[in-house]
C-alpha positions in Angstrom: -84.2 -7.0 -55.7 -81.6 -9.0 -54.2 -82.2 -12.0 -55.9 -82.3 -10.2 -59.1 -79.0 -8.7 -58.7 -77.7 -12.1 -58.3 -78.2 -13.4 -61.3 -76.9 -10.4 -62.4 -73.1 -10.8 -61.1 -69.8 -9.6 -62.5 -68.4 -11.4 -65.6 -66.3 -11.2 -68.4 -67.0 -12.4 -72.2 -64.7 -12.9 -74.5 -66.4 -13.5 -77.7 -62.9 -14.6 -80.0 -62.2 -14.8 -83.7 -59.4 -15.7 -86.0 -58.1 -12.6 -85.8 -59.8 -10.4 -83.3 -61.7 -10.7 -80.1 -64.2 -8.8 -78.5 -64.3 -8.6 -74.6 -67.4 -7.5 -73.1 -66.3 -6.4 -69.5 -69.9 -6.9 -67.3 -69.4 -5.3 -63.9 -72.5 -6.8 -62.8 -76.2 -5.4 -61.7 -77.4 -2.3 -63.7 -73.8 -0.8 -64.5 -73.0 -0.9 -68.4 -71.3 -3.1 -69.3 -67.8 -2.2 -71.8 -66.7 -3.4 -75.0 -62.8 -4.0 -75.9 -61.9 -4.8 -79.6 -58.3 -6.7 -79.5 -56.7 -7.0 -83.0 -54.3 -9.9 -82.5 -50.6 -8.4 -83.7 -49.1 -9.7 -87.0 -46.1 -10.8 -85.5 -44.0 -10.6 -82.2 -42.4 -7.6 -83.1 -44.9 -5.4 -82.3 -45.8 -6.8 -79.0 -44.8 -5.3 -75.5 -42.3 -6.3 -73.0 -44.7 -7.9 -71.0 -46.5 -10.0 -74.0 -42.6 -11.3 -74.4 -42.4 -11.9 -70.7 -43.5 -15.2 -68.7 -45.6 -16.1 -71.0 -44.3 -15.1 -74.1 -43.2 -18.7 -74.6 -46.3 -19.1 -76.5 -45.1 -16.7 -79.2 -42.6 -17.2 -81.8 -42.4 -16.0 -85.8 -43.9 -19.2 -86.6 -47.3 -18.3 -84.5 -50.6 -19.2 -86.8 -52.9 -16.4 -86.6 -55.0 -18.5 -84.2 -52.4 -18.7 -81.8 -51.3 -15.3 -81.8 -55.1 -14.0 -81.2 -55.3 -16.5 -78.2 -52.2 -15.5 -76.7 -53.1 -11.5 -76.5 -56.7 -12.4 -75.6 -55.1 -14.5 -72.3 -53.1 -11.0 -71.7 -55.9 -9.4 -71.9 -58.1 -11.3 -69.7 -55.2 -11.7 -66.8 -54.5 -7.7 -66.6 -58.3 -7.0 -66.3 -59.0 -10.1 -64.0 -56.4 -11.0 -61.6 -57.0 -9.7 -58.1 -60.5 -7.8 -59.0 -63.9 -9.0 -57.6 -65.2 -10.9 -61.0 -65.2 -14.1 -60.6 -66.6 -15.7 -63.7 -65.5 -16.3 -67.2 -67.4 -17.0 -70.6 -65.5 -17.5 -73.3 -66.7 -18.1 -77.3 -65.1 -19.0 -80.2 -63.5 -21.3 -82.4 -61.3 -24.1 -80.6 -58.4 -23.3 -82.1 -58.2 -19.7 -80.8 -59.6 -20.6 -77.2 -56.9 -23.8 -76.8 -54.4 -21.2 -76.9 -56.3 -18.3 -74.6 -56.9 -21.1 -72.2 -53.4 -22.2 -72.1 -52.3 -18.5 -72.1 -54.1 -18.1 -68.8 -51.8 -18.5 -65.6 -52.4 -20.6 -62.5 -53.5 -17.6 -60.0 -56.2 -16.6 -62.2 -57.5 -19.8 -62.7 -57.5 -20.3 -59.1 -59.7 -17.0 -58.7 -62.0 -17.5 -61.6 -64.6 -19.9 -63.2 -64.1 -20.4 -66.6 -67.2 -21.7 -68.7 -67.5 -22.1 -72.9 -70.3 -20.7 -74.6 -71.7 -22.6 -77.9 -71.6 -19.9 -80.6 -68.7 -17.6 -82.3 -68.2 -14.9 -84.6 -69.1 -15.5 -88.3 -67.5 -14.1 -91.7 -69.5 -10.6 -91.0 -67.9 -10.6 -87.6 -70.9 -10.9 -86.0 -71.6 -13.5 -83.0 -74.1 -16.3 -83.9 -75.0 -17.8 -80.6 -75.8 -21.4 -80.3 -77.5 -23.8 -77.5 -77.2 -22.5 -74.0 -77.6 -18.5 -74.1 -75.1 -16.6 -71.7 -78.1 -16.0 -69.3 -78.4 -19.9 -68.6 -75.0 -19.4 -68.1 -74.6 -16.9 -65.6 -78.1 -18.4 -63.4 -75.8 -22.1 -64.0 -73.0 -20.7 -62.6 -75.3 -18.7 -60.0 -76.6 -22.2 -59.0 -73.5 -24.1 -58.2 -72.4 -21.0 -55.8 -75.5 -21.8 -54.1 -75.3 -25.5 -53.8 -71.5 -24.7 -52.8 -72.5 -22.6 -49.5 -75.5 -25.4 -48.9 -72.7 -28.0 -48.7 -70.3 -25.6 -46.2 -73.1 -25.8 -43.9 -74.5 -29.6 -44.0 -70.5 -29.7 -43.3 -70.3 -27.3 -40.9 -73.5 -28.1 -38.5 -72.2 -28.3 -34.7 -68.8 -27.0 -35.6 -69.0 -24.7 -32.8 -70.9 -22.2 -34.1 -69.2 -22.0 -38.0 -72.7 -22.2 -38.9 -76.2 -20.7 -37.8 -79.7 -21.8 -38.9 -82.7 -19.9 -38.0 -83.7 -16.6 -37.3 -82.3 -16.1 -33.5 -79.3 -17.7 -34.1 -78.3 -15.6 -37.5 -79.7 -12.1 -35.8 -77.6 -12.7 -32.9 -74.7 -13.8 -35.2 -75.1 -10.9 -37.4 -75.4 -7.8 -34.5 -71.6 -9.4 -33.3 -70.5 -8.8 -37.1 -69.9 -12.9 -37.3 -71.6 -13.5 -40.6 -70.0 -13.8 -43.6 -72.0 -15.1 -46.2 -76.0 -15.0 -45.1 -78.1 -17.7 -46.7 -82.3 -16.8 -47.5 -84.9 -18.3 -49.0 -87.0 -16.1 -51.2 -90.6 -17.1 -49.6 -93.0 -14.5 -50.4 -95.5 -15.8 -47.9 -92.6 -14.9 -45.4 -92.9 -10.9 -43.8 -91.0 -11.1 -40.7 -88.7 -8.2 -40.3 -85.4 -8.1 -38.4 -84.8 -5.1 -36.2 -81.5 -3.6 -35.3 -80.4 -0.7 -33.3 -77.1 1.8 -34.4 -74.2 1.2 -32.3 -75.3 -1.7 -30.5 -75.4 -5.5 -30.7 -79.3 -5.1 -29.8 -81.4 -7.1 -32.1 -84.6 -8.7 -32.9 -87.7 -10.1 -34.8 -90.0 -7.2 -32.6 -89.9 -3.1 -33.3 -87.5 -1.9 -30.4 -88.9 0.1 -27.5 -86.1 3.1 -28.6 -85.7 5.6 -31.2 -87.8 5.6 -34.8 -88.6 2.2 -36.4 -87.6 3.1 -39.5 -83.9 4.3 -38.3 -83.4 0.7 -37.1 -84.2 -1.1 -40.2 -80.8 -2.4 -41.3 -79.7 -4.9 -44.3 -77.2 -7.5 -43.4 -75.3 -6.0 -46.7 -74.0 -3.2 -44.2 -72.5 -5.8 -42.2 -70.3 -6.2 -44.8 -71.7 -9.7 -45.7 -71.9 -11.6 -48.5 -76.0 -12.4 -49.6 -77.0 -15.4 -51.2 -80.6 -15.8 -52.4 -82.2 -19.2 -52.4 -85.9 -20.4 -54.1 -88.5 -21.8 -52.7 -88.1 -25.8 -51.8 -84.4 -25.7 -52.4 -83.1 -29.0 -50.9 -80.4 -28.6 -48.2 -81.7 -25.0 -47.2 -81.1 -24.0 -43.7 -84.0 -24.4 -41.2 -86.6 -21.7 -41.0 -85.4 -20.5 -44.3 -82.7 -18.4 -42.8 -78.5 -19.6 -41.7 -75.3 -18.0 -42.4 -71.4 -18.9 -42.5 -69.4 -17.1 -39.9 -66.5 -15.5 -39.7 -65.0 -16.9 -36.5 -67.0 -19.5 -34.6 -67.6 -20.1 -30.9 -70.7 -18.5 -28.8 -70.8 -14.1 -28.1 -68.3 -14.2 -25.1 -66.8 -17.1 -25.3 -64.8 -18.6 -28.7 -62.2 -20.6 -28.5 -59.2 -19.8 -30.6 -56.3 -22.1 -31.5 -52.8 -21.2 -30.9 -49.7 -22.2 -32.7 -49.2 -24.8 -30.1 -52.5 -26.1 -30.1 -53.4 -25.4 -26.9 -57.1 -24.2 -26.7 -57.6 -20.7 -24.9 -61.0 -19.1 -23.9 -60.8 -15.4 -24.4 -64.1 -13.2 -23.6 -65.6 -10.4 -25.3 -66.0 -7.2 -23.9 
């Protein structure tokens, strides 16, 4: 279920004609997904303040209707992107129009998102003809690279006092201190061991605990608060045993080092 959700993660399309657009707002697993229609205005007097703000540079009388339509659609896109959790970006269409949404896009958002171009645009019927790679090679591409991204943090990050854990003792004991931050697992079928934790402790393990129910001690590393990343079978790089995470904080339980402002290492203990 968890690796099916992944490829299934929050995106935006912005399928974008001559004249109008359509923006298909995915918020990613089984939620629907919504559908905006943007008209692109005729001129610049009937946009908003904010359309003749920053980036209002882009508009004059003189706009072609390409233009125009790019420049609303990068509106658009920044009010329903920046600072939300969606982190990619499809966008199809005719050059024209998408030079001027891509230009029309500012810095911050570009820093926060992936954008990717789909082959395909809307015909004279106003219909989309897709072409080439589907949106679904899309999204597992883009699922992909996130993956080979968090492989490469930890091939970086083995021995950097304890940034990273491989293997099922180190992550379980990482994960009942609330350390991890992204867990990494492979998918292996043949694989049916079952980690154990106990409410409101730091108790845990691959064995049933001696108190309370089994089944109330059952608990996903999801309600750690932890980011989940799902790998296949013989993926190069994976972390040994078929299990490692990215921590939060490094350092051993009851003993991290933290750096000060004047660099001076100091060895606090948990309690």
């Amino acid at each position: 279920m968890l690796a099916r959700s992944q490829h299934q993660p929050p995106y935006v399309l912005a399928v974008v004609g001559r004249d109008e657009a359509d923006i298909e707002i995915h918020p990613g697993g089984t939620a629907p997904m919504v559908v905006r229609t943007v008209t692109a205005p005729a001129g610049d007097g009937g946009m908003s303040p904010r359309a003749r703000g920053v980036r209002g540079r882009h508009r004059h009388p003189g706009q072609d209707g390409w233009e125009r339509t790019g420049s609303c659609v990068a509106d658009i896109l920044t009010d329903q992107l920046i600072g939300g959790r969606t982190r990619l970006l499809l966008l199809a269409g005719d050059p024209r129009v998408l030079h001027p949404v891509d230009q029309g896009l500012p810095g911050s958002l570009r820093r926060q998102v992936s954008a990717r171009y789909v082959p395909g645009g809307r015909g004279q019927d106003g219909t989309w003809h897709r072409d080439g790679l589907s949106v679904h090679q899309q999204l597992r591409a883009w699922v992909d690279e996130q993956n080979r991204r968090v492989l490469r943090r930890i091939g970086e990050g083995r021995g950097a006092n304890g940034w990273v854990v491989e293997g099922a003792s180190a992550r379980l004991e990482a994960l009942s201190h609330g350390r991890v931050r992204v867990l990494v697992v492979v998918n292996d079928a043949q694989d049916r061991r079952t980690a154990w934790f106990v409410p409101g402790g730091a108790e845990a393990s691959m064995t049933v605990p001696t108190t309370g129910s089994a089944g109330q001690h059952r608990r996903a590393a999801m309600l750690t608060g932890a980011e989940i990343r799902i790998l296949e079978p013989g993926t190069v790089d994976a972390p040994s045993e078929g299990i490692g995470a990215l921590c939060r904080f490094g350092g051993r339980p009851g003993d991290e080092v933290l750096t000060i402002t004047s660099g001076a290492p100091v060895t606090c203990r948990h309690r």
